[in-house]
C-alpha positions, 0 to 999 in steps of 0.5 A, spaced: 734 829 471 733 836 467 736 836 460 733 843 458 730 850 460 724 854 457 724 861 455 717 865 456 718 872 452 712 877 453 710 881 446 707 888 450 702 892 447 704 899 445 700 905 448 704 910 443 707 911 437 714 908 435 716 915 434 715 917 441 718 912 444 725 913 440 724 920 442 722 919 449 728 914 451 733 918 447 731 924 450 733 920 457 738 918 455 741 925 454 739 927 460 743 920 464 749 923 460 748 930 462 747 927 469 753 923 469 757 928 465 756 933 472 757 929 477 764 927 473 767 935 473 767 936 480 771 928 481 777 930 478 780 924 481 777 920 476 780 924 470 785 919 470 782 913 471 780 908 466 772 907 463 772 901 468 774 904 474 770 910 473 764 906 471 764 902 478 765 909 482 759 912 478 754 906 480 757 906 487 754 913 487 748 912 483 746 904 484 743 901 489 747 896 492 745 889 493 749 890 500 743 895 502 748 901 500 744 908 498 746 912 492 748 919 494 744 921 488 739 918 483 739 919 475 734 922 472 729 917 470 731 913 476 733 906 476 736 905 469 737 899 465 744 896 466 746 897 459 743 904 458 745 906 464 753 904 462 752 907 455 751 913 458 756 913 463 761 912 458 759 918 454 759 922 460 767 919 461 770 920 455 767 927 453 770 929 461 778 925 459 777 929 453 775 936 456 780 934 462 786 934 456 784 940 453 783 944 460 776 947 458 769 944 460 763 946 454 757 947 457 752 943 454 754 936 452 751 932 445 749 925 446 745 921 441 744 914 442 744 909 437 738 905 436 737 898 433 731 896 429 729 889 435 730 894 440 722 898 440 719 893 444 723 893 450 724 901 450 716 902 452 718 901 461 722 907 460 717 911 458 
């Protein structure tokens, strides 16, 4: 009878400099909220909705699904991770309730992401 688990955790070498991580991947992630921000102006039926319901429309739309579902249209960078993918996703939706509430749509969007120090190591796949 199995009582536990073990976990492997892999430290990968970085070919760059910290400073081009953090700027590569919040360059990206400005461009998933621009990307997600567009496709949510020309659906103004999900103005209303909540962040989760848009949330779920938004990956229907971009994700790969499980089931063999195709995206209709793919973020920049691609397959994003789940939880970088979903941030973006929620900046885009508050910046278009908030555009939708006052009637007027900027043209450029702002969009800066918050860093944690642990999180160096696993920004390298984005680059």
């Amino acid at each position: 009878m199995k009582t536990g688990y073990s976990i492997r955790t892999w430290r990968m070498r970085l070919f760059c400099s910290e400073k081009q991580i953090l700027a590569e991947t919040e360059k990206l992630y400005c461009e998933a909220v621009v990307f997600y921000y567009e496709l949510l102006k020309d659906r103004n039926e999900l103005w209303t909705e909540n962040l989760l319901t848009i949330q779920g429309q938004l990956e229907k739309l971009t994700v790969l699904g499980k089931d063999g579902r195709v995206p209709e249209y793919l973020p920049p960078g691609g397959k994003l991770p789940v939880y970088f993918r979903r941030s973006a996703m929620n900046k885009a939706s508050m910046a278009v309730k908030t555009s939708a509430a006052s009637g007027c749509f900027p043209q450029k969007i702002e969009a800066n992401i918050t860093f944690l120090k642990e999180c160096t190591e696993i920004l390298h796949p984005l680059l």
